[in-house]
MIDOSE-1310 file (N, C-alpha, C; in nm, 2 decimals, decimal comma, always signed):
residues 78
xxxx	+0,08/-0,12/+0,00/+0,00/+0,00/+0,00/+0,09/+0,12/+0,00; +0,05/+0,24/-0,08/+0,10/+0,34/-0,04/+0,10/+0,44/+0,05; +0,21/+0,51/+0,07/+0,18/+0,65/+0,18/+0,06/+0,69/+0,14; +0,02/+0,75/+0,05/-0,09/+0,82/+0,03/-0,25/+0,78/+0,03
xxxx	-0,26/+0,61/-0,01/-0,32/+0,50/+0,05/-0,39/+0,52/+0,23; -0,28/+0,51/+0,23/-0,26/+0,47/+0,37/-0,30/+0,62/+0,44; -0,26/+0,75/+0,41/-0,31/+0,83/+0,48/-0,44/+0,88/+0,48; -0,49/+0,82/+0,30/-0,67/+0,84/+0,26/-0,77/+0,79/+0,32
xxxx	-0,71/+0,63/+0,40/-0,78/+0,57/+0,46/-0,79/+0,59/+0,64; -0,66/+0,61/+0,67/-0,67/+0,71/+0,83/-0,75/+0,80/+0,82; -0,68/+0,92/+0,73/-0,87/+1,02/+0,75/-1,00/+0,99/+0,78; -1,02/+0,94/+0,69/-1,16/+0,82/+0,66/-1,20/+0,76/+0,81
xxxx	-1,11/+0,73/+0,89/-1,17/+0,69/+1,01/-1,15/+0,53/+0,95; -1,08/+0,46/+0,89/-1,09/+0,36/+0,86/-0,96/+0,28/+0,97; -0,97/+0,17/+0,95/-0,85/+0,06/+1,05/-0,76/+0,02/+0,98; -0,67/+0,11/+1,00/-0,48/+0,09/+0,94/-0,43/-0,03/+1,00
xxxx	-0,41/-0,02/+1,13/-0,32/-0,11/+1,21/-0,31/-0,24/+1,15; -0,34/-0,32/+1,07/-0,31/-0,45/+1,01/-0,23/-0,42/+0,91; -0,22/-0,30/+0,93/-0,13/-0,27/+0,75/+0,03/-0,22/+0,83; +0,03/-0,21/+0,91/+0,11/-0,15/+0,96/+0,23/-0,24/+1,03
xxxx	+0,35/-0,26/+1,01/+0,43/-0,40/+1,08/+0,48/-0,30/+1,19; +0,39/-0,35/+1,32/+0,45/-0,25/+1,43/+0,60/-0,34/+1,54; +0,61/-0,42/+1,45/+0,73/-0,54/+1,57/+0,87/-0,41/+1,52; +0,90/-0,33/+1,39/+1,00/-0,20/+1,38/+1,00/-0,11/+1,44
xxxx	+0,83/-0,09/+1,49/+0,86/+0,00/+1,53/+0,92/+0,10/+1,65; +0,93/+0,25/+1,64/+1,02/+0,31/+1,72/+0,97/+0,49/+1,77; +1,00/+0,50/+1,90/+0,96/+0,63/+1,94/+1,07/+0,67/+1,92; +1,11/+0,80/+1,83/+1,17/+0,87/+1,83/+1,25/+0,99/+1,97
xxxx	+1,38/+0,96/+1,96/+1,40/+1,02/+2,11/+1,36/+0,96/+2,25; +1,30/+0,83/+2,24/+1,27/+0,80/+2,39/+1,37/+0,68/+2,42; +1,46/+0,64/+2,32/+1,55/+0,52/+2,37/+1,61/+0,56/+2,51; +1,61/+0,45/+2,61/+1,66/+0,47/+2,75/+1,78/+0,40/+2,71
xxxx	+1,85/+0,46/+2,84/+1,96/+0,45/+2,89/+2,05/+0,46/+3,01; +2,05/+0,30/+3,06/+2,10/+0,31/+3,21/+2,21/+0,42/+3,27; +2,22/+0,45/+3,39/+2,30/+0,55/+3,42/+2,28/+0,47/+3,55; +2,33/+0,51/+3,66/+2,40/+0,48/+3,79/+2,39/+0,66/+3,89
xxxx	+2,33/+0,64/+3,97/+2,38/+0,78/+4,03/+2,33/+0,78/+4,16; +2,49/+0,81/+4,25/+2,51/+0,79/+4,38/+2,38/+0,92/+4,45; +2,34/+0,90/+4,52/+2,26/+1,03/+4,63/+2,31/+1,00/+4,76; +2,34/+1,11/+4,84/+2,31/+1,09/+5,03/+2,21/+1,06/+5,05
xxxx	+2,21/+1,07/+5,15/+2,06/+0,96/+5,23/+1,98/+1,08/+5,23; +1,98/+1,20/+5,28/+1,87/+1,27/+5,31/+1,82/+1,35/+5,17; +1,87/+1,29/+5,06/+1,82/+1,34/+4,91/+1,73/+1,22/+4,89; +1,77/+1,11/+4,94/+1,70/+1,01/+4,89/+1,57/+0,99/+4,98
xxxx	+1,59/+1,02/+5,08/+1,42/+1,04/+5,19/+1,31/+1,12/+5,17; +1,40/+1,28/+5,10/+1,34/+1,38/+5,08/+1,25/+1,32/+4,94; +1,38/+1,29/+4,82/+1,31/+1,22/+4,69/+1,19/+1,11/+4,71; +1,18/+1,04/+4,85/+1,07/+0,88/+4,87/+0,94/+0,97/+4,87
xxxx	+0,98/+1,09/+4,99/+0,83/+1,17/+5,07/+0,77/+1,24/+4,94; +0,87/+1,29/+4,86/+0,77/+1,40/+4,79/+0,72/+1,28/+4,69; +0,79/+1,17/+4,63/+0,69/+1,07/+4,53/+0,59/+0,98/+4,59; +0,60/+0,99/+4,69/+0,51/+0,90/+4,76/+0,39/+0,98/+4,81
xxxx	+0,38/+1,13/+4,82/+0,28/+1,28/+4,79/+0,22/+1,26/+4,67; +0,30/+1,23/+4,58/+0,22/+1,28/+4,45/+0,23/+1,16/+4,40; +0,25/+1,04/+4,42/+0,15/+0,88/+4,43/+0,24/+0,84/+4,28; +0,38/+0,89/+4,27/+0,48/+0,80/+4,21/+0,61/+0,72/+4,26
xxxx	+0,68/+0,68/+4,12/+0,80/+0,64/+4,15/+0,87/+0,72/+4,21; +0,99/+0,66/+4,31/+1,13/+0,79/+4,29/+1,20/+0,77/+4,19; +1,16/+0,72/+4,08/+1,27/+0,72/+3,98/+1,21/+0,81/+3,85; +1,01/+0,83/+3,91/+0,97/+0,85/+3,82/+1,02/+1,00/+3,82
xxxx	+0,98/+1,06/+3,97/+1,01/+1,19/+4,00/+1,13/+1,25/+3,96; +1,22/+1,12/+3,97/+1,32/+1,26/+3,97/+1,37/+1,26/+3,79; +1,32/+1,18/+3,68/+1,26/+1,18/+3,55/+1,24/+1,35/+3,50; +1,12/+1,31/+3,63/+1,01/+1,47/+3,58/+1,09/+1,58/+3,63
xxxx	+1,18/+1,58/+3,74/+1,24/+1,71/+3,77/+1,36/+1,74/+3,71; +1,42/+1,64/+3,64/+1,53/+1,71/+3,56/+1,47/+1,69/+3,43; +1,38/+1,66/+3,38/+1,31/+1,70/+3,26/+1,29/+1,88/+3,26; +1,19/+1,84/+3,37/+1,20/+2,00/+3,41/+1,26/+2,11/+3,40
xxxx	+1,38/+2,05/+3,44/+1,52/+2,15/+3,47/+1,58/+2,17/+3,37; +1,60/+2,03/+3,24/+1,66/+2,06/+3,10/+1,54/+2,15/+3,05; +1,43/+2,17/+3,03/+1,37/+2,23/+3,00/+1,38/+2,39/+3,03; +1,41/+2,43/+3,08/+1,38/+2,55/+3,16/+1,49/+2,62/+3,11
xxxx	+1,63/+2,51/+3,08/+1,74/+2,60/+3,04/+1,80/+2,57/+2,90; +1,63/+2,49/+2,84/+1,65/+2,47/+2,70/+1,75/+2,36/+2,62; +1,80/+2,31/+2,70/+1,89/+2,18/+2,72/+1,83/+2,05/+2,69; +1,72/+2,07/+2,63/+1,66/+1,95/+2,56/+1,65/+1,96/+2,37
xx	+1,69/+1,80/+2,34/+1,66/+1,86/+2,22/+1,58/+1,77/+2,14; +1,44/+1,81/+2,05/+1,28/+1,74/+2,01/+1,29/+1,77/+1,86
């Protein structure tokens, strides 16, 4: 099928996903990547209380706060 196939029929409200070989596919920009990183204890108590407030991980929080932080100083790049 073609791109343009394929995008006549999405408009349409029609059902692509069989046409589609999703076992390739890929999110752009979200590949992870292990890292390691030491904290003191009272960063790591402070980081439990405030995710366990707002009913996440601590790995999720601290994700979102230096997402945050590259953000803010534009240090992300989309």
């Amino acid at each position: 099928m073609k791109a343009h196939e394929l995008d006549t029929r999405f408009d349409a409200g029609d059902e692509i996903l069989d046409e589609l070989d999703l076992s390739q596919a890929k999110r752009p920009l979200r590949q992870q990547k292990r890292v390691n990183v030491d904290f003191p204890t009272w960063m790591i108590d402070s980081l439990d209380r405030e995710a366990a407030r707002l009913g996440v991980t601590r790995q999720s929080i601290i994700k979102i706060w230096l997402a945050e932080r590259l953000e803010q100083h534009g240090s992300h790049q989309h």
